[in-house]
C-alpha positions in Angstrom: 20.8 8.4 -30.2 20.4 10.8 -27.2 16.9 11.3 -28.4 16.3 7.5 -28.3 18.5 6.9 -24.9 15.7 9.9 -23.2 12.7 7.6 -24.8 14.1 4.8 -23.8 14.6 5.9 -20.1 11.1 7.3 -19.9 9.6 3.7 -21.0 11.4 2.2 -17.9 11.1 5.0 -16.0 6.9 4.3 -16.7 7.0 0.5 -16.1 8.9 1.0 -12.9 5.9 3.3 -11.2 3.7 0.8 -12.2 5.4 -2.0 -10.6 5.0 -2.7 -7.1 6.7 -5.5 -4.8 4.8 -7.2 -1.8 6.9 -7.0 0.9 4.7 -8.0 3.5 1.6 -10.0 4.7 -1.6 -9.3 2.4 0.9 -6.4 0.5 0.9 -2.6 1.2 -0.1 -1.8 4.2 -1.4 -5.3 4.7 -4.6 -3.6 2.6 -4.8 -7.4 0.3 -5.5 -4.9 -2.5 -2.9 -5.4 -5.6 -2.6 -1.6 -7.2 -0.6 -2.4 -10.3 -1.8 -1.9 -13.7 -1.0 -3.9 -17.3 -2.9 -7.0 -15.6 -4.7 -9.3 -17.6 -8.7 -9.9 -17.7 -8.8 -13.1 -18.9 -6.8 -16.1 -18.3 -5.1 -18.1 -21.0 -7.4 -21.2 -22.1 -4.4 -23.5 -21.4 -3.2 -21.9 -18.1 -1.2 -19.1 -16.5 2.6 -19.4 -18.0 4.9 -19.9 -15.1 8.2 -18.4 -15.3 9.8 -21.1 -13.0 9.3 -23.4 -10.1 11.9 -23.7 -7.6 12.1 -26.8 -5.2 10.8 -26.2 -1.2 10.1 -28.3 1.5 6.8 -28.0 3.8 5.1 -25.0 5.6 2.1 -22.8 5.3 4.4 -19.6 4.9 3.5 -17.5 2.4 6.0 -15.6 0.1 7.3 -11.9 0.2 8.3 -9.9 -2.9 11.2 -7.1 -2.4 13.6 -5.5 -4.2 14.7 -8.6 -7.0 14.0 -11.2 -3.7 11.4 -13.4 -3.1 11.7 -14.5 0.7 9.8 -18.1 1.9 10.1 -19.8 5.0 9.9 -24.1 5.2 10.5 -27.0 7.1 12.9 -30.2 7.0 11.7 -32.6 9.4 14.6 -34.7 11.1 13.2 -37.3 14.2 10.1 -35.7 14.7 8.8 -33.7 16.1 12.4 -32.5 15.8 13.6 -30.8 12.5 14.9 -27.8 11.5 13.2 -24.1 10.0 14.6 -22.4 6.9 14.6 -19.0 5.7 15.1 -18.4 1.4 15.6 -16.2 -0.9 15.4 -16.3 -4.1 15.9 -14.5 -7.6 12.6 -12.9 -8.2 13.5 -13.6 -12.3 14.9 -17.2 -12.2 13.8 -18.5 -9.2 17.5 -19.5 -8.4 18.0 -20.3 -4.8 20.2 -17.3 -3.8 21.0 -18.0 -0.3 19.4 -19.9 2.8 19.4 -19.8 6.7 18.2 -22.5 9.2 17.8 -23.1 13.0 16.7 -25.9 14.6 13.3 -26.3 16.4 11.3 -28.9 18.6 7.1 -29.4 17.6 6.3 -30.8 20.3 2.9 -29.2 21.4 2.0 -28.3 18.5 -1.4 -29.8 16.5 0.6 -32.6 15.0 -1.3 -32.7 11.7 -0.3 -28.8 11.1 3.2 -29.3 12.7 4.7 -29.2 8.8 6.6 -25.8 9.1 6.6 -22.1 9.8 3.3 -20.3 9.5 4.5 -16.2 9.2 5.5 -14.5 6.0 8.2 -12.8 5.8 8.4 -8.9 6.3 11.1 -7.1 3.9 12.3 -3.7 4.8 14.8 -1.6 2.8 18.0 -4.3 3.7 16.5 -5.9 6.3 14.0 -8.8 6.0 12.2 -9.9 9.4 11.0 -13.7 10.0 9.1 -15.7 12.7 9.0 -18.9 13.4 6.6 -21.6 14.4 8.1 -21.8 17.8 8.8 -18.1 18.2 12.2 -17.7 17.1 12.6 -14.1 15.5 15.5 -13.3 13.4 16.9 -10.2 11.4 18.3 -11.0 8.7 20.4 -9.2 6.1 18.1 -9.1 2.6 21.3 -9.3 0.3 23.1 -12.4 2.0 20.6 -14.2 5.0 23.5 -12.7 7.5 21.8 -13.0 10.7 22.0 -9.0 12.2 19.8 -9.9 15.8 17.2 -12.0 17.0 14.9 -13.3 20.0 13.7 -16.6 20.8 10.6 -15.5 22.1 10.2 -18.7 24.7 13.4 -18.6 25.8 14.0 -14.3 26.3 10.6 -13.6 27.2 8.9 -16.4 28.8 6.4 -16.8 25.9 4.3 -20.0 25.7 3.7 -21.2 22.1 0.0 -22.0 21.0 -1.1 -25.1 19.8 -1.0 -24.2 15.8 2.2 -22.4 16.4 3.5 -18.5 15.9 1.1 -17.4 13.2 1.6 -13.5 13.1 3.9 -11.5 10.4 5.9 -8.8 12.4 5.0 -5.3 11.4 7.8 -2.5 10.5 6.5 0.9 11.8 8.8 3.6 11.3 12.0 2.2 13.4 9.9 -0.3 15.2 9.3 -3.7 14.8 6.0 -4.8 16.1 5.2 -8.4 16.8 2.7 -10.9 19.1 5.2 -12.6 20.4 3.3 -13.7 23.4 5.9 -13.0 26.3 4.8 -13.4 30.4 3.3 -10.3 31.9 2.6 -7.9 30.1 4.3 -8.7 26.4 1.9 -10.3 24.6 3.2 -7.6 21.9 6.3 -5.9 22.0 7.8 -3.4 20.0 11.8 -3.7 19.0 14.3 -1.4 17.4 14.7 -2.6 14.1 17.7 -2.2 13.4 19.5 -3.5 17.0 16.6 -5.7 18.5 16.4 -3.7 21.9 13.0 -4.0 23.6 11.1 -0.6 23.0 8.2 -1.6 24.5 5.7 -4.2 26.2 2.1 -4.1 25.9 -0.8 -6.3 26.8 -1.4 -9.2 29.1 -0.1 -12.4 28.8 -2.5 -14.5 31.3 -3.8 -16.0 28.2 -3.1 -17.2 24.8 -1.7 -14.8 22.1 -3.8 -16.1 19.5 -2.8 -15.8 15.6 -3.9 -12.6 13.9 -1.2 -10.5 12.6 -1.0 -6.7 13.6 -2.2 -4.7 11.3 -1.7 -0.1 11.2 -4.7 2.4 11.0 -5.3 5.8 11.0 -8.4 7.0 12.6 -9.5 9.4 15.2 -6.8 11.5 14.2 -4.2 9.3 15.2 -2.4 6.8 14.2 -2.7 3.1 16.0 -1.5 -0.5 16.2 -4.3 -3.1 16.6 -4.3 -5.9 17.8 -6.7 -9.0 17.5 -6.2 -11.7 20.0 -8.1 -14.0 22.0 -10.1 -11.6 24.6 -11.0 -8.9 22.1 -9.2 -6.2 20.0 -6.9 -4.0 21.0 -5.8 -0.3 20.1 -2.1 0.7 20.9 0.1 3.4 20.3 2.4 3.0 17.8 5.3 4.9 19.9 4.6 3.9 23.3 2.5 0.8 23.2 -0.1 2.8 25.7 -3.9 1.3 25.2 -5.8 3.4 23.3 -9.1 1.1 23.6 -9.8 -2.2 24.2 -13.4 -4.2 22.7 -14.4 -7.4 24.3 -14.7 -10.6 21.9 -14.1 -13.9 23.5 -12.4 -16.2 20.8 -12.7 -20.2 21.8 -10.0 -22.1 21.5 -7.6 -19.1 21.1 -8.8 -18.7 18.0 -8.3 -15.6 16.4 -6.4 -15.7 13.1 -7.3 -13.8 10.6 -5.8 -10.2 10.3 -8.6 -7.3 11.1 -10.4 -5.8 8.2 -10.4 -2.0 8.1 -12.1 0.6 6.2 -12.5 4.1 6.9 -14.3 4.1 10.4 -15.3 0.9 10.5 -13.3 -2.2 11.7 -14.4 -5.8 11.2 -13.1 -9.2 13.1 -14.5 -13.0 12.4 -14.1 -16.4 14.0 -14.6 -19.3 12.7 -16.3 -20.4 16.1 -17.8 -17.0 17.7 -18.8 -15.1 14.3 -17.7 -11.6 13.3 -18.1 -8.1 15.0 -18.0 -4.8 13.5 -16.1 -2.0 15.5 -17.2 1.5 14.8 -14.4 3.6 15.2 -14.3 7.4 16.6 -13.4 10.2 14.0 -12.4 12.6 16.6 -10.6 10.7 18.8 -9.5 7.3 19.3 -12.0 6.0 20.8 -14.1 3.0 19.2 -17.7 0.9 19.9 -19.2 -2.5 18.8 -21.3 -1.7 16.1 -22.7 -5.3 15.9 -22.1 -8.9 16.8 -23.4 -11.5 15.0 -25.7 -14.0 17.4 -25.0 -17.1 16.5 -22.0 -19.4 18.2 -22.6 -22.2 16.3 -20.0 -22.8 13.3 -22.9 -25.2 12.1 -25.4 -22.7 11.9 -23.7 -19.4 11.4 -26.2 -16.3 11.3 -23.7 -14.3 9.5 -19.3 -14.4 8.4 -17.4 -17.2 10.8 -14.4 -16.7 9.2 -11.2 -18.8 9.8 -8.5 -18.0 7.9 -9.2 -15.7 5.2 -9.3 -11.8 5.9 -12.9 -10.4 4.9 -13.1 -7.2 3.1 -15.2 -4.6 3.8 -16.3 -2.4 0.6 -18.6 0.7 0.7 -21.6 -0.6 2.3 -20.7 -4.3 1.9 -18.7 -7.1 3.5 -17.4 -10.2 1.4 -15.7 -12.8 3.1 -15.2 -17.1 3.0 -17.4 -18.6 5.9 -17.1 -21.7 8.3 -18.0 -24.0 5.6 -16.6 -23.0 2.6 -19.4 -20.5 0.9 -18.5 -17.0 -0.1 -20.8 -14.5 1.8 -21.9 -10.9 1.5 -23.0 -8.9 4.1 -24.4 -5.7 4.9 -21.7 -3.6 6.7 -24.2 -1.7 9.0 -26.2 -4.6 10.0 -24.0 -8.2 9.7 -27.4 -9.3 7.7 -26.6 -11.9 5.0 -27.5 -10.5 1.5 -26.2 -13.3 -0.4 -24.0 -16.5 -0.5 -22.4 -19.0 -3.2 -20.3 -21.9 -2.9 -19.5 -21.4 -6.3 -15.6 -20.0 -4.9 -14.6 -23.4 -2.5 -17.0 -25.7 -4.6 -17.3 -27.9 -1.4 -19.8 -27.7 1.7 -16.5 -28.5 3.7 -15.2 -27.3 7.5 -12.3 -25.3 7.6 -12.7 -24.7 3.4 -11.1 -21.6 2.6 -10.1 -18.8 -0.2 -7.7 -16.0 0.0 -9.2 -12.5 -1.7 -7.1 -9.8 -2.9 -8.9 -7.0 -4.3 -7.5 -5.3 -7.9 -9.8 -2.1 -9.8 -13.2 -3.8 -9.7 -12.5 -7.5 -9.0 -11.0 -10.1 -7.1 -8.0 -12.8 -7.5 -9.2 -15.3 -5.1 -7.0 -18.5 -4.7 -8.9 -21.3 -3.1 -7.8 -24.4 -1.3 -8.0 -26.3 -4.4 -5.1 -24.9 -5.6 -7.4 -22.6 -8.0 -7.1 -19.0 -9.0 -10.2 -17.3 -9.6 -11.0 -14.0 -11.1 -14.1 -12.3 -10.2 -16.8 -9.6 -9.4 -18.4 -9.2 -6.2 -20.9 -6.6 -5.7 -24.2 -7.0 -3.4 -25.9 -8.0 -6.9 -24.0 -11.1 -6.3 -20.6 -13.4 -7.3 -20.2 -13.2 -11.0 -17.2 -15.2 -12.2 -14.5 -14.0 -14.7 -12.2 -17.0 -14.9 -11.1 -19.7 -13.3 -7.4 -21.6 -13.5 -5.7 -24.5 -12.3 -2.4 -22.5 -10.7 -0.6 -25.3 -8.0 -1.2 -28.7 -6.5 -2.5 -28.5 -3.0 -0.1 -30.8 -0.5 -1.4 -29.9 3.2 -3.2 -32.8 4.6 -6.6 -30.9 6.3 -7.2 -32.3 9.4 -10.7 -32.8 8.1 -12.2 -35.0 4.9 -12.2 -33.1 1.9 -13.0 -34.4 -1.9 -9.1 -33.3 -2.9 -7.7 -35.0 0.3 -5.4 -32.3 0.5 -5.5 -28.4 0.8 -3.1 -25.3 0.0 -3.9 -22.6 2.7 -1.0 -20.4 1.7 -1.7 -16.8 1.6 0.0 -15.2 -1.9 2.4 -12.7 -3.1 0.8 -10.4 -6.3 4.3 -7.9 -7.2 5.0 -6.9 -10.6 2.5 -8.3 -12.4 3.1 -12.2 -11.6 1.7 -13.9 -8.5 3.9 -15.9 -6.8 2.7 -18.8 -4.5 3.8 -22.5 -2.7 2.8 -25.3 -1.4 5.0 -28.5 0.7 6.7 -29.2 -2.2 7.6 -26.0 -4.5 7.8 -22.3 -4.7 6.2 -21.1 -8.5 5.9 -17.7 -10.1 3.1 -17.3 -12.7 2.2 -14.3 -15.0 -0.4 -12.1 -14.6 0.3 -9.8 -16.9 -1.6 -8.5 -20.0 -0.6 -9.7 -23.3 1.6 -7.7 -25.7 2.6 -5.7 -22.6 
């Protein structure tokens, strides 16, 4: 019995290293790279076998994975633009509604086609999980119960003036801080909190323009450790402890448009805009210090010389970029140029504005969930896009402000943790496995 107790305990002892939540925006270290094993190649001929579905009203929010929770945010609309933000969990095994928190909030000003519901996914840490909503309200809550511990409404305690698509950008636990663009007068277009209590830590950044919608992201490089920042006038290095510039690169972003989070490998650091095109930021090994490496040269999302990304995060590997364009094809680039070496429209299936995919990179291949509400397994390589699989995983819901052969869309990013993939859309909140079979 011992013997079999001590064999037993190693087998869960093994499947728990190779587990891993996603507790943030794009997973660890908002990387979009999934790093568990025991995943499947193929997908079943009749479909991925979801686990449960679990009822969910409307919002582009995308999930978070932690610690037995999954954690959504939504929207109940009441006399628009009137209504009222939720924050869920859920049992990450059953999908059973464990326990839900709500405010109330006002759209007006917002886009109304994309005024359906909060836009930032959650950020779980340890027994805290960290939301933001649409119209800047940020809450702490309690992970176990929803018990609201502090929170800031960003418009009303720091003079912030909300976008026209809304708060965008997942707060960022570093250490005891919590970072977030929360867009406040002078100079708080990001602050830093305590985590725990909520005090103010520190301000950084003007505020004489738009915040934009990019989420922070944390790099190492020139020996030190930095917070950037994407927003409307270019992209911004601060320090994590202090919220001191580091550097600053020019990009003008029209229409306030920067979205997408940063791309960063190594000493390279990449941005792209659906209008302006993308620029690659060469960053110092000695100190930090950083350069534009290139810029792409054309401003025209019509005619885009290069990666006018929009939603979707690009990823740079080795020598390579791979990243969804203005119009819905998959590109490659090459990372010390911005010269196109290939594109397919093989991953939207649609010459169509604003068409998007979300890429998360596992071993040697991508999970790529388009618009279409389709999961996608596949290789990139500067060879070109050579499709694995392809399966139908959830209806899309979000009407697209644009025509589009489906009518509707699904723009939410996912959640990959221990080996399922968990995802929603205006109506529902699934969970799907990805696992290997027999495992």
């Amino acid at each position: 019995m011992t013997v079999f107790r001590l064999v037993a305990g190693l087998c869960l002892l093994s499947a728990s290293l190779w587990a891993e939540d996603w507790p943030q925006f794009r997973g660890r270290d908002r990387a979009g790279v999934w790093y568990e094993t025991g995943i499947l190649d193929a997908f079943p001929a009749n479909g991925l076998k979801v686990k449960w579905r679990a009822p969910l009203r409307s919002g582009f929010s995308g999930p978070a994975v932690a610690g037995g929770k999954v954690f959504v945010l939504d929207f109940a609309p009441a006399t628009r633009p009137k209504g009222v933000e939720r924050a869920l969990a859920f049992d990450e095994k059953t999908g059973k509604l464990l326990w839900s928190r709500e405010w109330e909030v006002n759209y007006a000003g917002l886009a109304t086609t994309y005024a359906i519901g909060p836009r930032a996914t959650p950020t779980v840490d340890g027994d805290q999980v960290y939301v933001f909503g649409s119209m800047g309200m940020l809450q702490c809550l309690r992970a176990a119960d929803g018990k609201l511990l502090w929170q800031h409404d960003s418009v009303r305690d720091f003079g912030a003036e909300v976008p026209v698509w809304g708060m965008s950008a997942a707060p960022l636990v570093d250490g005891r801080r919590l970072i977030c663009l929360a867009g406040g007068a002078g100079d708080s277009k990001v602050m830093a909190f305590d985590k725990m209590t909520g005090a103010v830590l520190w301000r950084a950044l003007s505020s004489d323009f738009e915040p934009g919608y990019s989420a922070p992201i944390l790099i190492q490089a020139g020996g030190k450790r930095q917070i950037i920042q994407w927003h409307p006038r270019g992209v911004a290095s601060l320090d994590p402890e202090t919220g001191k510039s580091l550097w600053e690169v020019p990009f003008e972003s029209r229409m306030g448009s920067s979205v997408s989070a940063p791309a960063w490998s190594g000493q390279r650091l990449l941005i792209s805009n659906f209008f302006d095109g993308s620029m690659m930021i060469a960053l110092d090994d000695s100190a930090p210090r950083a350069r534009m490496l290139w810029r792409g040269a054309s401003r025209s999302e019509t005619k885009p010389d290069g990666l006018h990304a929009l939603i979707a995060t690009p990823f740079i590997e080795g020598g390579h970029i791979y990243g969804i364009c203005a119009y819905g094809h998959l590109r490659c680039l090459n990372a010390s140029t911005g010269k196109q070496v290939w594109e397919t429209l093989e991953v939207t299936r649609e010459r169509a504005r604003w068409a998007a995919a979300h890429l998360v990179r596992h071993q040697d291949r991508y999970f790529i969930n388009n618009d279409r509400g389709e999961l996608i397994l596949a290789q990139l390589s500067p060879a070109g896009y050579h499709e694995l699989g392809r399966t139908r995983l959830i209806e899309p819901t979000s009407n697209p402000g644009v025509r589009r052969e489906a009518g509707t869309v699904n723009w939410t990013h996912p959640a990959y943790a221990n080996r399922h993939i968990f995802t929603r859309n205006d109506q529902e909140l699934i969970c799907a496995s990805l696992e290997a079979a027999g495992r």
